[in-house]
MIZASE-731745 format. One line per 4 residues: number of its first residue (from 1); their letters; for each residue z, y, x of C-alpha. Coordinates in nm, 4 decimals. Layout:
N
NUM = A = Z Y X | ...
//
This chain:
411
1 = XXXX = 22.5090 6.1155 5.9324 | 22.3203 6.4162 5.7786 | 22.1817 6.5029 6.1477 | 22.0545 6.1227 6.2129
5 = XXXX = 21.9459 6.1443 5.8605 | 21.7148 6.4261 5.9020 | 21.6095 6.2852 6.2446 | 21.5072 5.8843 6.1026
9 = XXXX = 21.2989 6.0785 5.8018 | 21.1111 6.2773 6.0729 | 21.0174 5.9226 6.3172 | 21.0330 5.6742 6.0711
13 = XXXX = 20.7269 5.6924 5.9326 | 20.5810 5.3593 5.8822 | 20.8190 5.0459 5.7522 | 21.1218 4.9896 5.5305
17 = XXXX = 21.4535 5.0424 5.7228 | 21.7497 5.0930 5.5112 | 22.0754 5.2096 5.6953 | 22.4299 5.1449 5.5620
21 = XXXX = 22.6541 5.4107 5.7148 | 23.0488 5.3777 5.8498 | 23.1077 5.4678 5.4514 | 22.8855 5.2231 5.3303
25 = XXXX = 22.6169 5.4218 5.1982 | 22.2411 5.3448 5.1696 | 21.9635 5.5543 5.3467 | 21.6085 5.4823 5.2870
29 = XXXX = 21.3245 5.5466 5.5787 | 20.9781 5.4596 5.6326 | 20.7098 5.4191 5.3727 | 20.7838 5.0527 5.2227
33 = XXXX = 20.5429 4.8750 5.4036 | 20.6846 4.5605 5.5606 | 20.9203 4.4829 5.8227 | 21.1389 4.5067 5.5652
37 = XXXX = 21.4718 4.5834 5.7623 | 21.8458 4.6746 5.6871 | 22.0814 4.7527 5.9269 | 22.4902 4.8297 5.9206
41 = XXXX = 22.6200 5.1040 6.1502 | 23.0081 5.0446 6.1972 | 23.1742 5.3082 6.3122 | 23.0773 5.6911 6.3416
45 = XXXX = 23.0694 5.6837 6.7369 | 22.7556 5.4799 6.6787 | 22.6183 5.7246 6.4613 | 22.6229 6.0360 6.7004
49 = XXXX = 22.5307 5.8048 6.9541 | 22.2163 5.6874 6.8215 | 22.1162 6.0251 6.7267 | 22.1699 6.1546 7.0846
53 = XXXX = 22.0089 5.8636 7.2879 | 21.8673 5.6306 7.0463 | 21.6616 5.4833 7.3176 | 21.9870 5.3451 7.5381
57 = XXXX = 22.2056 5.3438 7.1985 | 22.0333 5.1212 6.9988 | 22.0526 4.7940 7.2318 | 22.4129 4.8453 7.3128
61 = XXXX = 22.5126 4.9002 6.9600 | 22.3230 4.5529 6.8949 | 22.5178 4.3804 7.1960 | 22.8459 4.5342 7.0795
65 = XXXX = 22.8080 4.4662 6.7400 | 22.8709 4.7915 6.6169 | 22.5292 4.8101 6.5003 | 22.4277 4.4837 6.2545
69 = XXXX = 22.0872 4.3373 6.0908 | 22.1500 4.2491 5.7530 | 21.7807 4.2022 5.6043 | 21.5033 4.0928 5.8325
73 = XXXX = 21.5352 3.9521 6.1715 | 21.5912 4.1083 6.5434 | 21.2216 4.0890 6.5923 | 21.1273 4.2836 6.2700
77 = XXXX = 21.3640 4.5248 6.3407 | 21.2075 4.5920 6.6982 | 20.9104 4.5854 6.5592 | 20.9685 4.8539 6.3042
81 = XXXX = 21.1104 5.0805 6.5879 | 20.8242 5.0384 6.8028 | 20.5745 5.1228 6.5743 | 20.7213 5.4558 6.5377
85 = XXXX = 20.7848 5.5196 6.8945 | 20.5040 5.7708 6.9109 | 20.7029 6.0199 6.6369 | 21.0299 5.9533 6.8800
89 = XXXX = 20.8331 6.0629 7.1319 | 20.6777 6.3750 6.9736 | 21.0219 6.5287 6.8256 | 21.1044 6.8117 6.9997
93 = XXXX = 21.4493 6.7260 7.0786 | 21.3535 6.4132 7.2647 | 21.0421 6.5190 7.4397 | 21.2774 6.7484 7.6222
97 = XXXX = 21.5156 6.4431 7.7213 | 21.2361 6.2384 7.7936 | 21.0712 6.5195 8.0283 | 21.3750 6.4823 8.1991
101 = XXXX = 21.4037 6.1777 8.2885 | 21.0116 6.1464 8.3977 | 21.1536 6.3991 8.6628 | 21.4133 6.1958 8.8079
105 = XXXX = 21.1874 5.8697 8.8144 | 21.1496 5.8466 9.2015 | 21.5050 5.8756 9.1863 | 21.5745 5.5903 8.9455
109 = XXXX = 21.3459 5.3704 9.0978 | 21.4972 5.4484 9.4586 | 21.5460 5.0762 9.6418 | 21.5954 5.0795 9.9735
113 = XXXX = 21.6818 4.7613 10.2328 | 22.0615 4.7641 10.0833 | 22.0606 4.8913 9.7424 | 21.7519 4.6195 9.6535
117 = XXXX = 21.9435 4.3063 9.6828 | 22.2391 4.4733 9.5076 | 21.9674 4.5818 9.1906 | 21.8159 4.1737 9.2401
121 = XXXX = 22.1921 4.0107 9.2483 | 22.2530 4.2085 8.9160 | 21.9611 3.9917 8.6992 | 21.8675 3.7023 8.9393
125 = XXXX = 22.2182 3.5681 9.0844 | 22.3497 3.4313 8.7509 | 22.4259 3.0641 8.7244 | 22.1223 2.8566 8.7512
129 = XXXX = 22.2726 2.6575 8.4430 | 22.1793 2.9518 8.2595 | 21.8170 2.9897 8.3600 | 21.7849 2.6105 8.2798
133 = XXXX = 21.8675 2.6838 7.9329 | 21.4732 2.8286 7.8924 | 21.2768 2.8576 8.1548 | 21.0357 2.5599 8.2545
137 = XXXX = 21.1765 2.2513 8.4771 | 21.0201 2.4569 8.7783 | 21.2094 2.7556 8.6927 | 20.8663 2.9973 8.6847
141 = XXXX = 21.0361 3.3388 8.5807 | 20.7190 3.4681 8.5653 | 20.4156 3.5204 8.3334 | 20.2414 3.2173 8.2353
145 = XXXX = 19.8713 3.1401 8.1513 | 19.7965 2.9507 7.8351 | 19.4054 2.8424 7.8434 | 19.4726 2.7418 7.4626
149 = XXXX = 19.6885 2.8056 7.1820 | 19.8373 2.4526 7.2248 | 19.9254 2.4990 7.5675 | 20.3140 2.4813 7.6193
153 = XXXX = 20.5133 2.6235 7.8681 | 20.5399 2.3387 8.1355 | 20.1677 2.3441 8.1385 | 20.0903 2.6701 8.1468
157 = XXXX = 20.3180 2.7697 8.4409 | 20.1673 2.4868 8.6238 | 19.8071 2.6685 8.5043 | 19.9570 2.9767 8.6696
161 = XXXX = 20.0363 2.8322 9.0144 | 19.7006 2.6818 9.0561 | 19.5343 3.0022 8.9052 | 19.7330 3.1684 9.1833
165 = XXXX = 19.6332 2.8889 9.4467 | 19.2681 2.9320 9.3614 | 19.2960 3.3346 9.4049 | 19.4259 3.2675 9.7491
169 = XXXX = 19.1447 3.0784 9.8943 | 19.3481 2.7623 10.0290 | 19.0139 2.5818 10.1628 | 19.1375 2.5162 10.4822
173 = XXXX = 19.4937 2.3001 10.5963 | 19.7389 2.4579 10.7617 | 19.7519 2.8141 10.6564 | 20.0660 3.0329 10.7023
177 = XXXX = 20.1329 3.1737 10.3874 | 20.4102 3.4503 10.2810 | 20.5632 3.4106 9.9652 | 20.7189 3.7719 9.9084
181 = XXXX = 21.0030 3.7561 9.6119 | 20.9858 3.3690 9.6031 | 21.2111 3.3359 9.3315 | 21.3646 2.9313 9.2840
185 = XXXX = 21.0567 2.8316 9.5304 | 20.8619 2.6729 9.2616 | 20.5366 2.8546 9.4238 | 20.5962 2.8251 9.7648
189 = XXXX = 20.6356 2.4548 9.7134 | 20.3420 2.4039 9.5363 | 20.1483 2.5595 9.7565 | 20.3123 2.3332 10.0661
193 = XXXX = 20.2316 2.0407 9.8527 | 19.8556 2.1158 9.6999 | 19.7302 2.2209 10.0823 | 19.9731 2.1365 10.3551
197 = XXXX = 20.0326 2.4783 10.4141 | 20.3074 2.6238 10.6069 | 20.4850 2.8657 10.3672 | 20.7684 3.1311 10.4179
201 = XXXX = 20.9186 3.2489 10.1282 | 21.1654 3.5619 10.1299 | 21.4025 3.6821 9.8762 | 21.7006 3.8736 9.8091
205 = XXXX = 21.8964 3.6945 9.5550 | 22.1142 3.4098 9.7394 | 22.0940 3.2196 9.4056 | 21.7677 3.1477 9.4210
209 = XXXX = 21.7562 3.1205 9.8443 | 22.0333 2.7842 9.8060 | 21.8431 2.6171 9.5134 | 21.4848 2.6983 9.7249
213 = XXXX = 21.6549 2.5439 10.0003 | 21.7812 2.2273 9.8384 | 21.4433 2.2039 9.6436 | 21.2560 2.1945 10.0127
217 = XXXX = 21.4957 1.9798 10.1430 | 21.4989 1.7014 9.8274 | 21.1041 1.7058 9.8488 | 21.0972 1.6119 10.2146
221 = XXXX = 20.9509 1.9795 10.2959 | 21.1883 2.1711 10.5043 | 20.9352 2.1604 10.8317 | 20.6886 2.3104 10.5564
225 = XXXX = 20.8237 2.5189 10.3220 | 21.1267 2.7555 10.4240 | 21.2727 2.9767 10.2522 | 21.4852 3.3024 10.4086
229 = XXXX = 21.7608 3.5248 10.2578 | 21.5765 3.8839 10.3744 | 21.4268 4.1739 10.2590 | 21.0039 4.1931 10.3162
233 = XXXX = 21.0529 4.4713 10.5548 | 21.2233 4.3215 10.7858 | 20.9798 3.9992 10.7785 | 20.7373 3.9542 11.0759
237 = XXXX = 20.5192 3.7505 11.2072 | 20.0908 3.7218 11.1001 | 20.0364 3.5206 10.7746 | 19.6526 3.4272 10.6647
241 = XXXX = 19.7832 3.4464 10.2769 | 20.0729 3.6730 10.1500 | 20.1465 3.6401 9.7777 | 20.3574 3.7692 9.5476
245 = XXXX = 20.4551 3.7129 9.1824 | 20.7228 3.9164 8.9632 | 20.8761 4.1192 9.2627 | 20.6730 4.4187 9.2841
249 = XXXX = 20.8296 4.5280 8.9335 | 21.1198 4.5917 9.1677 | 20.9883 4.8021 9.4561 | 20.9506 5.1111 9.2995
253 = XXXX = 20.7023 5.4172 9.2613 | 20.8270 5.5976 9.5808 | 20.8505 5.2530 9.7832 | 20.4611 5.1847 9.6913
257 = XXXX = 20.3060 5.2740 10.0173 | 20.6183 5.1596 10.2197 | 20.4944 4.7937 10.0416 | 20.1489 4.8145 10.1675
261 = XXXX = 20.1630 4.9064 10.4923 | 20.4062 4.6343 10.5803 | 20.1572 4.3849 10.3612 | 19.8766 4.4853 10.5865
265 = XXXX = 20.1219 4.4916 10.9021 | 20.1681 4.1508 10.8175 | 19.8236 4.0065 10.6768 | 19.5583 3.8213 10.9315
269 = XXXX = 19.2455 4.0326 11.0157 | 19.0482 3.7388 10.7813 | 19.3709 3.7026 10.5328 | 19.3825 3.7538 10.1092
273 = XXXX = 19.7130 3.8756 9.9582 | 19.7285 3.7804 9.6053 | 20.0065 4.0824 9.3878 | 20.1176 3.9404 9.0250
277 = XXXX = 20.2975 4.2418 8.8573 | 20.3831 4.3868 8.5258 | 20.2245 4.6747 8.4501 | 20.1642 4.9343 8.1681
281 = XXXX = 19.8103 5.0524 8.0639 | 19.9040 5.3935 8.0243 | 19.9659 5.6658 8.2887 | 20.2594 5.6650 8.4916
285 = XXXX = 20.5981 5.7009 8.3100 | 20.9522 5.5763 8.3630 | 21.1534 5.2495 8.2433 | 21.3570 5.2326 7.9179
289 = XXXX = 21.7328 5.3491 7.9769 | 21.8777 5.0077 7.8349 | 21.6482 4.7953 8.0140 | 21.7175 4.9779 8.3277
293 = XXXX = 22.1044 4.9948 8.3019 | 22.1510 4.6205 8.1608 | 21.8660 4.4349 8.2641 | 21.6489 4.5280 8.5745
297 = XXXX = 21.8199 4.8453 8.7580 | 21.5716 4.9887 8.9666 | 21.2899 4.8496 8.8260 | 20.9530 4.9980 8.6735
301 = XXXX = 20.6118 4.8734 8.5451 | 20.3436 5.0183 8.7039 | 20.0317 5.1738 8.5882 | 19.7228 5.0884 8.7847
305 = XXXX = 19.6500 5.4430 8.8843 | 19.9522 5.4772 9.0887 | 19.8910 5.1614 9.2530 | 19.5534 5.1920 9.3404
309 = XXXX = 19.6451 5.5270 9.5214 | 19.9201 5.3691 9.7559 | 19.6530 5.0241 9.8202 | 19.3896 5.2912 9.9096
313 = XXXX = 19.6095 5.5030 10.1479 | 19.7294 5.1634 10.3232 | 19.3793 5.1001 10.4468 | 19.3287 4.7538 10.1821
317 = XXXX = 19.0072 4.6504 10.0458 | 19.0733 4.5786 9.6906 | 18.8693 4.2297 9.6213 | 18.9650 4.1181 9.3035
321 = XXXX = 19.2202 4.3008 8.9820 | 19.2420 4.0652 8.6712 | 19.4490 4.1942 8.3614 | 19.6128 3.9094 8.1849
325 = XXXX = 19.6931 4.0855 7.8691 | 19.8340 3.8890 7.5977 | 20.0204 3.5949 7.8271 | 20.3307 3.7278 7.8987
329 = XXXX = 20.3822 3.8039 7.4900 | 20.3339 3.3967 7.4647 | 20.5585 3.3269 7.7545 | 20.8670 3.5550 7.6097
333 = XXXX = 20.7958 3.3730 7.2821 | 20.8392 3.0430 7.4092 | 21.1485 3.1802 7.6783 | 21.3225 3.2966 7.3370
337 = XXXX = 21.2648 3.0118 7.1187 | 21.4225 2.8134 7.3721 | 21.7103 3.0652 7.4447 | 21.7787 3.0211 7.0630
341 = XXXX = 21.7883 2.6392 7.0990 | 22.0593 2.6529 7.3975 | 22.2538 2.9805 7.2350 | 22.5356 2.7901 7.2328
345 = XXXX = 22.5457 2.6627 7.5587 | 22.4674 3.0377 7.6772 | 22.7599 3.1714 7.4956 | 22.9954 2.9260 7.6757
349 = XXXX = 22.8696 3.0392 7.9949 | 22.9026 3.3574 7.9388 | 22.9965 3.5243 7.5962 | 22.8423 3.6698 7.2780
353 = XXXX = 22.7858 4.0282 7.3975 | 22.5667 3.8703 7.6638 | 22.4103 3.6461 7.4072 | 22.2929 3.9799 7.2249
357 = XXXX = 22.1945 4.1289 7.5244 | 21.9178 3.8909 7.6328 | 21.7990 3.8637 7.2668 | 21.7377 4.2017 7.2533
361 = XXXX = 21.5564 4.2043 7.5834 | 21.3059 3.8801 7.5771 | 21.2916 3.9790 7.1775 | 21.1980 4.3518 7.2976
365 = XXXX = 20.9849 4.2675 7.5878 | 20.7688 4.0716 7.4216 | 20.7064 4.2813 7.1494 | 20.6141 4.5481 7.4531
369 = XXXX = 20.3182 4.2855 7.5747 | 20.2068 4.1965 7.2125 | 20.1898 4.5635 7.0616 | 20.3064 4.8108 7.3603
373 = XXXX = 20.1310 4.9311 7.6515 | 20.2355 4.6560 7.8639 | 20.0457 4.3757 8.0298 | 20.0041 4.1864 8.4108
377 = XXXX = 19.7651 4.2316 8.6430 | 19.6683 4.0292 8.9368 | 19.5366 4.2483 9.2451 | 19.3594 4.0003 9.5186
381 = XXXX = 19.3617 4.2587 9.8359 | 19.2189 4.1977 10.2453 | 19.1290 4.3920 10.4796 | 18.7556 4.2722 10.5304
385 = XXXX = 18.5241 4.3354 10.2887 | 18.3923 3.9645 10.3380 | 18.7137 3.7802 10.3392 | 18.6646 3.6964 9.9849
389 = XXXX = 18.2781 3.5005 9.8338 | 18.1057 3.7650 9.6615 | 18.1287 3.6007 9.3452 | 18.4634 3.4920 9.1326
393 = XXXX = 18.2618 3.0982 9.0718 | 18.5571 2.9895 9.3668 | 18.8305 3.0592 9.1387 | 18.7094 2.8448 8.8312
397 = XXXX = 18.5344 2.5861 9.0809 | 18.9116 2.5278 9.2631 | 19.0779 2.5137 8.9435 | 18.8654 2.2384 8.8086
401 = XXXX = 18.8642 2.0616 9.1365 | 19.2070 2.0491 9.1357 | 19.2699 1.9116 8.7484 | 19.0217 1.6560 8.8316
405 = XXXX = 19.1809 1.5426 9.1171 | 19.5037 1.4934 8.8825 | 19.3662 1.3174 8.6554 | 19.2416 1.0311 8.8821
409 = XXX = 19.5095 1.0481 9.0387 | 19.6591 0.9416 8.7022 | 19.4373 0.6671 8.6205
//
């Protein structure tokens, strides 16, 4: 405990965490300020283990149970650890570690036709019941966009599809569209619905390919909207609009120009591609340890640098790049307030170790979004210059179009 000791006094700057030990003794860090946090460690294991890689350590102490909060809440406790993250960063002895793994990145982040639907089967093929537990009754796994603070979630996933719609320049029946990653085929449908388009969506989890397929086939869309079990590399065909929404968080950094060459393989000469990713504001850097093991193996948030680099090599025009900053932080909030609601039913699906596990990660991920680095961007590509009005008036002018059209519809 000494070593840990001398370790939380040098990165704990700002807070109040108090840590009782295996023994049951009190250790003070921070300066006082609030969170005000106290944890329990245990065992020793935990000790050594947090000392050596606190990064990975820390969430599976919390899902075991080996490591409990006692004063404060999950979210203060994140909190307090992510305002010091810069001082973990700086020590000596983890700067080295951390160099380290920045080196094996490419490696980490290696998903190839194979190896990607085994990372996507590890998050996305659990039981549907479970998703229903929090997500929205259109199962949008995705950030939302709230146009007020009394937006809920219902609405502002529905806000999100039509921002997306607008972005993709539906002004004309008919079009093929490519829905890369298309989850639960929430999008793909709408977009069949709100233009009469003919959509293909792919995706690698056969969860979500049976539920898109019963979805199509319930709303009377299946010579409209269908929906393939297949990796986007082996898609072909010519699509006028390709889009794609939470999947490129699983391509990785070494895959990045592999991505847009096949996008432009597959794009019209006149086509718009519409990319919705996660992404970090900061230079490029490599994925937490416990997120990657437990949550999303293979996967990594961007920066914009290193896509921009791959889009420019792949012979893209760049049209449009909107950073929705704060949105996902409001979406997590509202996925974890519901998660709490159902915990119950989530622990009779599967068990309290996986209760603490997705705690920790909608707790910690939106805690990334609302004081972190991360954020989403939206990247509108083509490959003509003129494919796209010169001005962004089309994307509020659909939107607004399209609300009024609901609400007579209504009346």
């Amino acid at each position: 405990m000494i070593m840990l000791s001398r370790f939380l006094k040098a990165v704990i700057k700002s807070g109040d965490l108090c840590l009782i030990d295996a023994r049951g003794r009190d250790w003070r860090f921070g300066n006082g300020t609030a969170p005000h946090v106290t944890i329990q460690i245990h065992d020793r294991a935990t000790l050594w283990r947090l000392l050596l890689n606190p990064q990975l350590a820390v969430g599976e102490a919390y899902m075991s149970g080996s490591l409990t909060i006692e004063r404060g809440t999950l979210y203060d406790f994140i909190d307090l650890l992510t305002g010091n993250l810069e001082h973990v960063d700086h020590h000596p002895f983890h700067a080295f570690f951390s160099h380290v793994n920045r080196l094996f990145r490419r490696l980490q982040q290696h998903n190839p036709i194979g190896k990607a639907q085994r990372n996507v089967a590890h998050h996305y093929d659990l039981s549907g019941d479970f998703y229903d537990l929090f997500l929205d009754e259109d199962r949008q796994y995705s950030c939302a966009y709230f146009d007020s603070e009394s937006t809920d979630l219902e609405q502002a996933q529905l806000n999100k599809k039509r921002h997306l719609a607008a972005k993709l320049l539906l002004h004309r029946r008919g079009l093929r569209i490519l829905d890369i990653g298309s989850g639960w085929g929430g999008l793909g449908l709408y977009l069949a619905q709100q233009t009469g388009a003919q959509v293909t969506g792919v995706t690698l989890s056969t969860e979500q390919h049976k539920v898109s397929q019963q979805r199509a086939a319930d709303a009377g869309l299946t010579e409209q909207a269908a929906f393939e079990l297949r990796d986007y590399r082996e898609q072909t065909g010519t699509f006028d609009r390709i889009v794609s929404v939470g999947m490129f968080e699983h391509v990785g950094a070494g895959h990045y120009a592999e991505f847009f060459s096949k996008v432009n393989d597959l794009l019209a000469d006149d086509g718009v591609c519409l990319l919705h990713s996660i992404g970090r504001m900061e230079p490029p850097g490599t994925t937490n340890s416990w997120l990657r093991k437990y949550i999303f193996p293979g996967g990594y948030s961007p920066s914009l640098s290193e896509v921009l680099i791959a889009v420019e090599k792949s012979g893209l025009w760049v049209t449009d790049i909107e950073i929705l900053r704060l949105h996902y932080a409001e979406t997590l909030r509202h996925w974890h307030e519901r998660f709490q609601a159902q915990r119950d039913k989530a622990k009779d699906l599967y068990d309290e170790k996986f209760c603490r596990m997705w705690e920790m990660y909608l707790v910690g991920s939106e805690i990334g979004f609302r004081k972190r680095g991360q954020m989403v961007f939206q990247l509108q590509l083509a490959k003509r210059h003129d494919a796209v009005p010169v001005t962004r008036d089309y994307i509020g002018e659909w939107e607004r179009g399209v609300v009024a059209e609901a609400s007579q519809a209504a009346e």
